[in-house]
Structures are given as C-alpha cells and as structure tokens.
C-alpha positions in Angstrom: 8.2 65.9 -33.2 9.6 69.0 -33.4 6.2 70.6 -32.6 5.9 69.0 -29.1 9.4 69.5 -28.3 8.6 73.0 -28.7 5.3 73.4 -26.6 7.0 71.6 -24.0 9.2 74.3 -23.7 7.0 76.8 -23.7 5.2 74.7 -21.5 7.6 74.7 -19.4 8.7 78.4 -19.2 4.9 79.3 -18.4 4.7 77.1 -15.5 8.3 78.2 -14.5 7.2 82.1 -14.6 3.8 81.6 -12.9 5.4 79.0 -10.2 7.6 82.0 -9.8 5.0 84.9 -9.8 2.9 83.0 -7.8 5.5 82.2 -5.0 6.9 85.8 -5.0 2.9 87.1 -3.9 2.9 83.8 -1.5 6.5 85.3 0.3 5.7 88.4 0.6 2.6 87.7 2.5 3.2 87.8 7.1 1.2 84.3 7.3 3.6 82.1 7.8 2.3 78.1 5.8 1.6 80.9 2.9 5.8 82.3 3.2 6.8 78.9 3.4 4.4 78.0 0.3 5.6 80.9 -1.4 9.5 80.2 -0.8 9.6 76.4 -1.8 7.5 77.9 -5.4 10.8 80.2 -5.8 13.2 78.1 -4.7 12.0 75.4 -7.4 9.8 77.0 -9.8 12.2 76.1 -13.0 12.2 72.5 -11.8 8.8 72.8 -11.8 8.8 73.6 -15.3 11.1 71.2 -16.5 9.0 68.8 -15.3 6.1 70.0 -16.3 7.8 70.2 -19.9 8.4 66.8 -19.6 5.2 65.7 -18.9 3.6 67.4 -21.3 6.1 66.0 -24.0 5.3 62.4 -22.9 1.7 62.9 -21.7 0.1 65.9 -23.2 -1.7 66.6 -26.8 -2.7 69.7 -27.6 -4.0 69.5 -31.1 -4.0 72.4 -33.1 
C-alpha cells in the first residue's frame, strides 16, 4: 500500500514537471493554438499530476 501510494506521487510530479516543460516550449512558440496549448499545460500542469497520481493509484500496476 505504501508502495503505490508512493509511485503515485512520483507519478504524479513527472507528469506535473513534463506538463510544465512541455507547456513552457508550447508558449514560447508565435503560433497561436500552440501558445494557447502551451498556456492551459502551465496553467494546470500540477492538477494534471494529481490526477494522474490518482489514477495511477486506482488504475495502474507497475510490478517490480
């Protein structure tokens, strides 16, 4: 239990950074469904990974 509470987390902050990463190149970029792309990824990139998290608590295996 303890083991998939903490891969969900890390779960979570991966997708969080990478949603952020991601969304930062996506802003930066002049073509405008890319900027607004890249702006809605900043805006909720750690709610992205929360739920991401979430779902991989509830859904995911990863045996290892």
């Amino acid at each position: 239990m303890i083991r998939r509470i903490v891969l969900a987390v890390i779960v979570a902050v991966i997708v969080g950074l990478v949603c952020l990463l991601v969304g930062s190149l996506l802003a930066s970029l002049s073509v405008p469904p890319l900027a607004v792309i890249g702006g809605f990824l900043v805006e909720f990139c750690w709610l992205l990974g929360v739920l991401a998290g979430i779902w991989h608590f509830f859904g995911g295996s990863l045996s290892l």
